[in-house]
C-alpha positions in Angstrom: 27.4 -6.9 -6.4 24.1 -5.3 -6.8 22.1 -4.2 -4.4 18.4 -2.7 -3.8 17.5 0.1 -1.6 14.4 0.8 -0.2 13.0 3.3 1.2 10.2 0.9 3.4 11.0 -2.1 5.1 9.1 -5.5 4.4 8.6 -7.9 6.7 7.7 -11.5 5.5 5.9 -13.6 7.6 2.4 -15.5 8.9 0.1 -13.0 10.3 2.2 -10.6 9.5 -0.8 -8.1 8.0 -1.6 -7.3 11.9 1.8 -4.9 11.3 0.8 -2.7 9.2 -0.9 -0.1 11.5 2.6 -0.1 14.0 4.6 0.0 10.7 2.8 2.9 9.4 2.9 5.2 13.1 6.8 3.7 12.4 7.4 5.5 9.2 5.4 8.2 9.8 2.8 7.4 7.4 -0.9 8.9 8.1 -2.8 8.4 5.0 -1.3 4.9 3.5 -2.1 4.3 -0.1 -2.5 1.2 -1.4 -1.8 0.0 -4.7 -3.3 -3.2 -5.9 -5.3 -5.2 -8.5 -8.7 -6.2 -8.7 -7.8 -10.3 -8.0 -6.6 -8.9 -4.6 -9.3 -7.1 -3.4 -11.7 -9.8 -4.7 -9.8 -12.5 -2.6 -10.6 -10.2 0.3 -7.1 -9.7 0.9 -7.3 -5.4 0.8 -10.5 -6.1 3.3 -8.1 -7.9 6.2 -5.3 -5.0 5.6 -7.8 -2.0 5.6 -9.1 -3.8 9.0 -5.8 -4.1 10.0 -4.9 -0.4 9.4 -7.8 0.4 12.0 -8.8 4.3 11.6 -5.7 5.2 9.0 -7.9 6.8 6.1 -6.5 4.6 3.4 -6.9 5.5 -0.3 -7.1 2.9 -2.7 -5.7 2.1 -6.4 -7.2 -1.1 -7.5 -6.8 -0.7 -10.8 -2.8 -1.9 -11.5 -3.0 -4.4 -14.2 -1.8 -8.2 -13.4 2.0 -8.8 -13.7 2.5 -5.1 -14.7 5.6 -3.7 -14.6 5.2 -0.2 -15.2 1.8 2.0 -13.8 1.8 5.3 -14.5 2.2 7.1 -10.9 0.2 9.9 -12.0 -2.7 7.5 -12.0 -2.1 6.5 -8.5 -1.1 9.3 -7.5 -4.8 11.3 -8.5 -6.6 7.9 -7.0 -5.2 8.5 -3.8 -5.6 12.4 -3.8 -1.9 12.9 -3.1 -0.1 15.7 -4.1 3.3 14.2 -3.5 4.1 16.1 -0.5 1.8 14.0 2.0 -0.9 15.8 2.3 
């Protein structure tokens, strides 16, 4: 059998953008990045997460192409100013 690891957990659910601030203090995360397209952030979806996220400074990368498979993490990485050790 195959199985997937990850190293977040997702939880599916209605309303269940208002836990992304308690699942970032969860894992420990204090600048979240998020990495999106441009039909996201137009449908105002990125606006009710970055509300959601309260005062987290949140870096964005909305430039991740529809359906793509593969986005070079150097790209997303330099968007968000990360250096790879969370600072």
């Amino acid at each position: 059998m195959g199985l997937i690891y990850y190293i977040t957990q997702v939880q599916f659910d209605f309303g269940a953008i208002a836990l992304a601030r308690a699942e970032c203090e969860r894992a420990g995360i204090r600048r979240p990045l998020v990495c999106t397209d441009r039909g996201v952030v137009a449908a105002g979806l990125l606006e009710r997460l970055e509300s959601a996220l309260g005062d987290l400074p949140v870096a964005v990368f909305d430039r991740t192409p529809w359906l793509c498979a593969y986005c070079p993490v150097s790209n997303v990485a330099r968007a968000g100013q990360h250096n790879g050790k969370g600072e």
